[in-house]
Structures are given as C-alpha cells and as structure tokens.
RODOVEX-72747 format. One record per atom (N, C-alpha, C): z, y, x. Coordinates in pm, whole numbers, plus 50000, padded with zeros to 5 digits. Layout:
ZYX ...
***
This chain:
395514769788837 395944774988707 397374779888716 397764794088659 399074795588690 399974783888582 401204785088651 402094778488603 402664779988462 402424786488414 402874794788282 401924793288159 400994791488191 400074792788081 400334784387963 401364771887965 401464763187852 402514769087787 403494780687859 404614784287829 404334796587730 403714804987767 403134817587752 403154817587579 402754816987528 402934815987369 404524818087360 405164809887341 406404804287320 407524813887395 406894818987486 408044827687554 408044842187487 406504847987475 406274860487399 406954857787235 406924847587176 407164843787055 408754845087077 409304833487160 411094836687146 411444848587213 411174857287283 411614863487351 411344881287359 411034883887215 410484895387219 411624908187218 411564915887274 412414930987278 413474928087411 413624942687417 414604939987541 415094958587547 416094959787620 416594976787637 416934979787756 416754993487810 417414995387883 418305008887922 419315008988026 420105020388022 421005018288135 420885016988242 421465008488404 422535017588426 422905030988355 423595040788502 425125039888392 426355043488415 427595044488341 427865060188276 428155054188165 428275064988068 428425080888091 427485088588056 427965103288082 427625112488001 428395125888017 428015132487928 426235134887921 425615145787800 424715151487814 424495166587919 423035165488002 422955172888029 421285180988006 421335190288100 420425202088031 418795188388080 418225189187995 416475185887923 415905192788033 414425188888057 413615197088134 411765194288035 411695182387971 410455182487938 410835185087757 409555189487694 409535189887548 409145177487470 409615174787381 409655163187316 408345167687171 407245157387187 407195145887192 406775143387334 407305132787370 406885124687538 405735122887534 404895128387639 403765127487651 403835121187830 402845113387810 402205109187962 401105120588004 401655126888198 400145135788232 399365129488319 400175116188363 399385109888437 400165096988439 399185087988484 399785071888467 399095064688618 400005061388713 399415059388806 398705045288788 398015041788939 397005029188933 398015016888912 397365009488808 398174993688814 397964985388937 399134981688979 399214971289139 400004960889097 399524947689181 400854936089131 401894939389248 402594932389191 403954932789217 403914926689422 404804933789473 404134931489625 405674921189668 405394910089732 406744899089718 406724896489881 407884899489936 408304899090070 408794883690108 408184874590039 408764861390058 407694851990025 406224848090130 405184841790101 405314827389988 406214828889951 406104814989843 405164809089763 404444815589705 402594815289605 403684816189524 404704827689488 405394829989327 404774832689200 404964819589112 404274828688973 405204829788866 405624835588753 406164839588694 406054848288581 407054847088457 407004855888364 408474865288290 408344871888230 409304878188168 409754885988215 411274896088238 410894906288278 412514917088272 412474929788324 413464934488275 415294933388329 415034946488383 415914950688509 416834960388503 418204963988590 418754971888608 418974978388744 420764981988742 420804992088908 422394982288905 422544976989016 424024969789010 424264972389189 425454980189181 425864986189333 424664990189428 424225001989333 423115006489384 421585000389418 421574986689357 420314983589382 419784981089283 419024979389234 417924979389163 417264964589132 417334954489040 417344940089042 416504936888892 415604927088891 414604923488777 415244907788792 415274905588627 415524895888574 414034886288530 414134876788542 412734870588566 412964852188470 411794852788399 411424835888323 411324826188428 410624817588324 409814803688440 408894806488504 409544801088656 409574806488791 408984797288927 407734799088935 406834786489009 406894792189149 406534780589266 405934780289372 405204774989444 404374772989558 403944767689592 404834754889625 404084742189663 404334728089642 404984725389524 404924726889409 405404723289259 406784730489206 407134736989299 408604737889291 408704749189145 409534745689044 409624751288939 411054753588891 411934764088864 412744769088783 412324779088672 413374776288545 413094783888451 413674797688461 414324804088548 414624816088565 414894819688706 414774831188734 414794837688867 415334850788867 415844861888940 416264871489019 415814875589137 414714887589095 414704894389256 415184905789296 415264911289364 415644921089428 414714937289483 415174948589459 413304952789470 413794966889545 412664972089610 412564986289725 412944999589610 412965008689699 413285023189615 412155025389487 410805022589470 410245025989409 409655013289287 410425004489319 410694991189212 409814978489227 408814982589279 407644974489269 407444961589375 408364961789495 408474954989641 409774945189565 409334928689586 410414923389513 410884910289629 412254912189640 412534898489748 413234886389644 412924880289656 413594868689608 414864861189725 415004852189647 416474842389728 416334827089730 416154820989806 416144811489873 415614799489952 415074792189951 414484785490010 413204778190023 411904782190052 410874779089995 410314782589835 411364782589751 410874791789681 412784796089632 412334804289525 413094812189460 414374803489350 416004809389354 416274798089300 416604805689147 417074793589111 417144790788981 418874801088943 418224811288895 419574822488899 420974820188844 420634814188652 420984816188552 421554797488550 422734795788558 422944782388557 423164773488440 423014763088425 423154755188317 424314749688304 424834747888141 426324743288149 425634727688151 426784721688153 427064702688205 426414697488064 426584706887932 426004699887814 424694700487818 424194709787885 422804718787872 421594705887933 421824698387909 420904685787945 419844685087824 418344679787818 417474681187757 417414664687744 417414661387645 416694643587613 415304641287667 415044633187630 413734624987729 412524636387674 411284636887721 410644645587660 410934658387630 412004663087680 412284680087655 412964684687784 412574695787793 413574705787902 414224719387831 415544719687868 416224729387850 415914740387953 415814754387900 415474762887960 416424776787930 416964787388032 417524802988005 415824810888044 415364817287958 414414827887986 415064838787964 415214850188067 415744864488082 414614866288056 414374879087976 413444888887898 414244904887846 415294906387928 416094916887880 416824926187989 416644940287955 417394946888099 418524943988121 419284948188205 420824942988312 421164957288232 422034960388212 422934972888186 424394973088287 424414980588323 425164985588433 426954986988362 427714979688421 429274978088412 430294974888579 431504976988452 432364973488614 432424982888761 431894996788639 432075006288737 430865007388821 429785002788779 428655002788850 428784992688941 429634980189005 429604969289068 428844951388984 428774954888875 428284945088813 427304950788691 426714941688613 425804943888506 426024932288412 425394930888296 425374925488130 423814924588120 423764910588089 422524908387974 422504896587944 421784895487845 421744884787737 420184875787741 420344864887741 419124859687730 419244845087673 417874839287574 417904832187510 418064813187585 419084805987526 418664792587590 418054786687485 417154775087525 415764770887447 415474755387469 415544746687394 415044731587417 413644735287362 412594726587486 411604725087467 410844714287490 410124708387380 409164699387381 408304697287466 407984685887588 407254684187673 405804681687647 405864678587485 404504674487433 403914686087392 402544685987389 401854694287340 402414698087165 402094707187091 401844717687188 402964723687229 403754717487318 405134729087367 406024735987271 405954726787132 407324735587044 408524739587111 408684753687134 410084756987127 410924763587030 412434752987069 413724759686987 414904769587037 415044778286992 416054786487028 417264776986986 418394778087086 419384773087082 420714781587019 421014792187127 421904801987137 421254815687208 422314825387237 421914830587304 423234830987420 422774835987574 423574835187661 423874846387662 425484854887733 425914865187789 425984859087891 425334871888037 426224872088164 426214882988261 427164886488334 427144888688442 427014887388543 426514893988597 425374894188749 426404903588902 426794897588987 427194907289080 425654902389190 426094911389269 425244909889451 426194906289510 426384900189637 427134896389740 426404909089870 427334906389911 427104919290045 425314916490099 425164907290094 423454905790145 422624907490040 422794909489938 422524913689781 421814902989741 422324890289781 422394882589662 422604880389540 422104874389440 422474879489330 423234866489293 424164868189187 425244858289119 425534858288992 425084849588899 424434851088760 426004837988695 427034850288625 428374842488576 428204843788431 427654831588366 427534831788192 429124832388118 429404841388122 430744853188053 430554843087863 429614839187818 429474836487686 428444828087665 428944813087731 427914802287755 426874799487655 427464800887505 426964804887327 427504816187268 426484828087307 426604839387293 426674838587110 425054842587103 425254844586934 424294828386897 424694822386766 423954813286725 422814816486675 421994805986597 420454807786535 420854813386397 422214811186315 422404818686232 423254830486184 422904839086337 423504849986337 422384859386404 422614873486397 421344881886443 421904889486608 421104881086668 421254879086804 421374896086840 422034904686860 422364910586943 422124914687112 422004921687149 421334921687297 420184913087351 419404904887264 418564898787273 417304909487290 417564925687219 416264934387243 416694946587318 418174940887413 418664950587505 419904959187504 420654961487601 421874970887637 421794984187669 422694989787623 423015000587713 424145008787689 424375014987796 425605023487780 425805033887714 426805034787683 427065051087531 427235063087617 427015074187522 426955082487650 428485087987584 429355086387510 430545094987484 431665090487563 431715084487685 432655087787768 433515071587725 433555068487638 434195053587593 433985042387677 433035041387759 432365028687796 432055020987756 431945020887633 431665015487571 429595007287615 429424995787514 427994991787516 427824987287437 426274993387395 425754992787257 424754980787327 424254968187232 423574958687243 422384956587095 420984958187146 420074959787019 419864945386957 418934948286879 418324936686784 417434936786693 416434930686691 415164930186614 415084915786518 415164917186369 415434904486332 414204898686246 412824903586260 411874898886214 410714910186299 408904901686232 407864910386308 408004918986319 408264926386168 408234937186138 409504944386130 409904940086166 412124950586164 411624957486232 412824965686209 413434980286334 414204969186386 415024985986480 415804981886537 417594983786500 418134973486495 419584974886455 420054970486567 421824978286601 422594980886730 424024978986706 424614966986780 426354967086770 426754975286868 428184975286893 428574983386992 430174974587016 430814970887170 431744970387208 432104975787310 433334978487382 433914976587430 433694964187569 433724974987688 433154964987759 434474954887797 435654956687820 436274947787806 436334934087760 435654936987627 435634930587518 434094922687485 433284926087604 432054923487589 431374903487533 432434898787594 432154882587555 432994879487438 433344889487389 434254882487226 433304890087126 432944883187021 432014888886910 432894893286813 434054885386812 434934894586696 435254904586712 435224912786842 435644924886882 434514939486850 433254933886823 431874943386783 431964945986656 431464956186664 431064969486496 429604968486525 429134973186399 427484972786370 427714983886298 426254991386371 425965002386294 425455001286162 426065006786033 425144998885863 424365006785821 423995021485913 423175034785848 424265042085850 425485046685847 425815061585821 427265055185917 427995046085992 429265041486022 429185027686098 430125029386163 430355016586267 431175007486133 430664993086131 431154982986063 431754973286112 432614965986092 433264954286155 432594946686045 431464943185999 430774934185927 429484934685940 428544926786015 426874925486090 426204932685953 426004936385970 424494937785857 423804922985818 422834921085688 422324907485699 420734910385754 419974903485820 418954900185868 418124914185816 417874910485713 417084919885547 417474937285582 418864938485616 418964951385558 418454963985626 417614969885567 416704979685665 417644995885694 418554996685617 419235010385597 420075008985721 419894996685782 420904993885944 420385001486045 419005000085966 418675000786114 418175018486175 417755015686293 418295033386384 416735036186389 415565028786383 414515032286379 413415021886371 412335023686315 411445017186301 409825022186357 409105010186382 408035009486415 406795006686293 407635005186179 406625003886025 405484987386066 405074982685972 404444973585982 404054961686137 403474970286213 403444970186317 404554962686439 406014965886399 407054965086488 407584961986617 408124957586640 408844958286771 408994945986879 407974944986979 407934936187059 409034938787235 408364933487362 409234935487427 409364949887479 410534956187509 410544967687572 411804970287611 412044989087594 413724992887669 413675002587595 415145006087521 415685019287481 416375022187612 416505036187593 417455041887729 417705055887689 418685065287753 418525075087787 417935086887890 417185098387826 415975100787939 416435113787973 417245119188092 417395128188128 416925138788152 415465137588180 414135144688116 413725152588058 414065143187922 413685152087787 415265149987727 416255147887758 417245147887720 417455141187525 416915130087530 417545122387435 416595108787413 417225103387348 416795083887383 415775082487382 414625076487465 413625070087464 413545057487384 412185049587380 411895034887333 410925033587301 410685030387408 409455019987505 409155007187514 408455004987429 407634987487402 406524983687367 406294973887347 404954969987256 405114964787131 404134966887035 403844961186901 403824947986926 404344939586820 404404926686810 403334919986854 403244914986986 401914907986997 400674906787030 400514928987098 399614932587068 398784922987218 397534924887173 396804914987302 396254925187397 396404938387379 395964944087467 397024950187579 398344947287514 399674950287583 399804966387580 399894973987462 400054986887441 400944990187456 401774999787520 403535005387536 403215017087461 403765018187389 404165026187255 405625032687294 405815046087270 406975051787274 407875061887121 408765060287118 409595067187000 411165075287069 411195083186972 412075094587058 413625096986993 414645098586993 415475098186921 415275117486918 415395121786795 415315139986775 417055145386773 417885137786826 418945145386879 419445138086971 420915141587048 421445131287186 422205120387079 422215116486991 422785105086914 421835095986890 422385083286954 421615071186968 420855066886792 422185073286710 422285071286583 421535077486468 421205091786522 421135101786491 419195094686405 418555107686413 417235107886357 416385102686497 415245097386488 413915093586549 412815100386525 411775101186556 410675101086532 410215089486452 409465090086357 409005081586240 407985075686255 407455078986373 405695070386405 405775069886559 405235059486615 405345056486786 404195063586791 404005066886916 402425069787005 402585061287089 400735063387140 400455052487247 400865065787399 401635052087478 401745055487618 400815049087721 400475036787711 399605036387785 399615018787759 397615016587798 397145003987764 396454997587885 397474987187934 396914983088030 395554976888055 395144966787898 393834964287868 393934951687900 395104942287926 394784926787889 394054918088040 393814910088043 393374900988131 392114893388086 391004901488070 389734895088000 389274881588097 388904872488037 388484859988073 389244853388144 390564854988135 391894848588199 392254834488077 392874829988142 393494817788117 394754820687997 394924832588006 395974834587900 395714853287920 394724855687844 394254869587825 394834882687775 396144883787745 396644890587702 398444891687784 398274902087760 399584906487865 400874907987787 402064905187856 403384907387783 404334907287820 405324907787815 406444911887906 407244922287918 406714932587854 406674946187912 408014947187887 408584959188007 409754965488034 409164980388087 410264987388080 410485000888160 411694999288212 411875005788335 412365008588451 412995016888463 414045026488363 414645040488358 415375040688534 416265030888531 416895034088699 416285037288807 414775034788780 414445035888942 414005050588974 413905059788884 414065077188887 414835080988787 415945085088842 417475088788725 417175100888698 416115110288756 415825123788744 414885123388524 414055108588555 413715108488428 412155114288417 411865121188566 410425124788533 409265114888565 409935102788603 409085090888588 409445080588553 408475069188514 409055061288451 408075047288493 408695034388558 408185027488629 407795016188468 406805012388451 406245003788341 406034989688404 406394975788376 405894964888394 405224953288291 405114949188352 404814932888226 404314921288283 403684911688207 403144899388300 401814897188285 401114896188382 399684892088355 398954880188378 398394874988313 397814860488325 398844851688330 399664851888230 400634850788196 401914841488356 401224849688441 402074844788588 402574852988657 402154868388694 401804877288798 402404887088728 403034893188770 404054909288755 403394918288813 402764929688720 402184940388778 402894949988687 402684962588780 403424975588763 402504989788713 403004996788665 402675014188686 402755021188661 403135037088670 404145044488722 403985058888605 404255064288516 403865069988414 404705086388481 404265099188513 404915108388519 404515118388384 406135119488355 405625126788221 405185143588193 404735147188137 404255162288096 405405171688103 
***
C-alpha cells in the first residue's frame, strides 16, 4: 500500500494552489501563439523515472530553475525499509521528468524543523511543499512557501495548519539542495496566507515578487507583492485591492481583490507564470478537488499580471484519475514553465495513487 494514502485527503485539503515563474524579471517580448491557449497535442503520461533505486513514494509537488537547474519540491516522502520524511527535494534532467534525489538509502528530509517544532504524543509535525520555487538572488537561489501542520496520529488523521513557512533553497556545487527557513512563521491561521498558491517574478524590471493566495473553495485569486530584499518581513508587502497596491491585506471576503476567478468551481493546486509564447500570464490548475484531476487554464488579456483575464477557464487536459486505486483520484498538479523558456511547451505533473509522480508534456497550438 503506498505510503500516503492516510495522508492524501488532508494534504489535497491543506495544501491547495501553488504558482509559478522560475526565470528573473524581464521585459516583454514579441508573442508567437494566439490567445486563447489551446493544447495541439498532449504527450503520453509516464511516471516519473528516479535515478536512485530507493522504492520512493511520495506526494505534492512544484518546482523551479535555481543556478540553472531545474529542482521539484516534494510532501511526505517514503522508502523502502520504512524510512519516512515529510518533505523532500529532487533534482531533475533537461526535460524535467528524470528525478535524483539526496541521500542515503532514501531521500532526506529537505525542509528542517525548528527546536519548537516538536509534536506531543500522538501527533507529528509536518512542512508539506506544494508550491513552485521562484527564482532570486540573481538566479543563484529561489523562494517558496509551504504550510507547517500538527497532525493527529489517530484516525482519522485530523490535520491543523499551524503557520506558514518562507525559504530559501541554494544547490551546493554537486547540486545539492539546502532548504534555509528565511521566516520560520511565515503568515499565521489568522491571516491570508500569501504564497501558499505561489510566486513569481514581476516583469517591470523592480525585482520585485508577487506571492498568490486563495482564501476559500470558491475564491479567486488575490496577490501581494515585495521587494525581494524584503521578502521575510510582512510589514514590508502591498496587496493588490482591485485598482492599487495597498499597504493594508484585503479581508478573506473581499472579491474586488482579487485578479481573477474561476466562478463557483475555483481554484485548486496549480502555477501562474509568464508565457513567452503567447506573451501574457498563464494559470494552470485544477478545480477544487476535482477527482478526475482536470488542469484547467486562464489567460491574463494584457502583459499586466493585474490587468483583465479571461472570465471562464477551459479544459487543458484530463488525466482521468487512478480507477480502482487505493486513493483514486489524482492531485498535486503543477506546471513546469522553466523547463522550456521558449514557452511552446509546457511540462504538466501531479500525484497518482496518491504516491507516484507522473508527468506530461502539453505543446501548444
């Protein structure tokens, strides 16, 4: 039985949305496809191919490009002979899908725990990454955010969101990866978690980074913005309120915040980015929940992150779930903007049977 299956609820439930946008800020340049994004072909789904025989199973999801490589952020993280961490980091080939892990018999535990971060009898404290890396530091390091969680050992596995974490990630010359929590209690439970549905970089030359957020089933999406300097201080962020950057959050409720919506339906895991392509923002996810794991896409109709959307998603493509599996429905999902900066493809993932990382490869019209 994979390792995940008691988790699997609870992780899709805390952990939904994610963004992405890996490369450092630049201007706009000239478009090559017409908008609306259409898929002309969607290559064959393959799992994920792992250069390190461990029996790895795993969930969650959602990656960047940090000194040129290309790195997925990863949940609770099994191996053969019992060996279990709640988060992992691998490392992956030119075309995303080839993933090495780090260390010893199995894979280690990326994302470290502070000295408080201890769980009482009956619970384990857990970091689940579910969110892309966004690219900083000059392209030598990356940013992302992911939720820490006390969880109940008893059935059925209640979990609590705690905080949320900031960190940065370098490689070491053997491209190791090195996971430094910059904002040990990022945002609290009564604040609207921020980068929890993803990063990315602005394209006006500021360096700025915009960090998303989804604050119910059915929300859009609302976006702060700092200063990467400034990236682990919250007093230093503006929120977009509908028409202006605010030095005051929006509350949970307010829909005029937000930059686009998915209507009833809304916004599960995925990536905003910029698509060189079609030359203006993508966003790429799934509907809250859906069990068939649908990636749905929405378009921004000018180069302003801010600007107008498209008002209704289309379907991009349905992987179709894990019939008679142990945990039948797929989730996870991310897109992959870094691993073709050209933009005419676009690498799709998620988790299946709620253990196994499979991929596939969408070239657009």
């Amino acid at each position: 039985m994979p390792v995940f299956t008691q988790y699997t609820f609870v992780l899709a439930a805390l952990l939904q949305g994610a963004v992405a946008s890996p490369f450092k800020a630049v201007k706009a340049t000239a478009s090559t496809g017409a908008v609306p994004p259409v898929a002309a072909s969607v290559g064959s789904i393959s799992n994920a191919t792992l250069t390190q025989d461990w029996g790895i199973t795993r969930d969650g999801g959602g990656g960047g490009t940090i000194d040129g490589t290309h790195i997925i952020n990863f949940s609770d993280t099994g191996a053969k002979g019992g060996y279990f961490v709640s988060n992992s980091i691998a490392t992956t080939d030119t075309d995303g899908t080839t993933l090495t892990d780090y260390g010893t018999e199995y894979p280690l535990q990326q994302w470290p725990l502070e000295t408080d971060e201890k769980a009482p009898t009956g619970h384990r404290t857990a970091i689940w990454p579910n969110t892309n890396i966004v690219s900083g530091c000059n392209g030598t390091c990356g940013y992302t955010v992911a939720n820490v969680i006390d969880m109940s050992m008893t059935l059925p596995y209640d979990a609590q969101n705690l905080y949320s974490t900031l960190a940065k990630i370098t490689l070491a010359s053997n491209k190791t990866p090195s996971v430094e929590r910059i904002a040990p209690q990022f945002w609290k439970t009564d604040q609207i978690n921020f980068g929890i549905y993803g990063l990315a970089n602005t394209r006006d030359g500021s360096g700025d980074i915009y960090m998303f957020a989804v604050t119910s089933s059915k929300g859009g999406m609302k976006v702060a913005k700092v200063a990467e300097a400034s990236i682990a201080d919250t007093t230093k962020y503006t929120y977009w309120d509908g028409s202006t950057w605010a030095t005051t959050a929006p509350s949970a409720s307010d829909t005029t915040s937000e930059i686009f919506s998915n209507g009833d339906s809304g916004i599960s895991t995925g990536d905003v980015f910029w698509s060189a392509y079609y030359g203006c923002w993508l966003a790429v996810f799934n509907d809250s929940m859906q069990p068939d794991n649908t990636f749905r896409v929405m378009y921004s109709t000018t180069e302003e992150l801010t600007g107008a959307w498209s008002t209704t998603s289309t379907t991009l493509f349905t992987t179709g779930g894990c019939k008679g599996c142990a945990t039948p429905y797929n989730y996870a999902t991310h897109a992959y903007p870094d691993v073709d900066s050209t933009g005419k493809t676009l690498l799709l993932g998620w988790t299946f049977d709620g253990a196994y990382t499979q991929f596939a490869t969408v070239t657009w019209a």
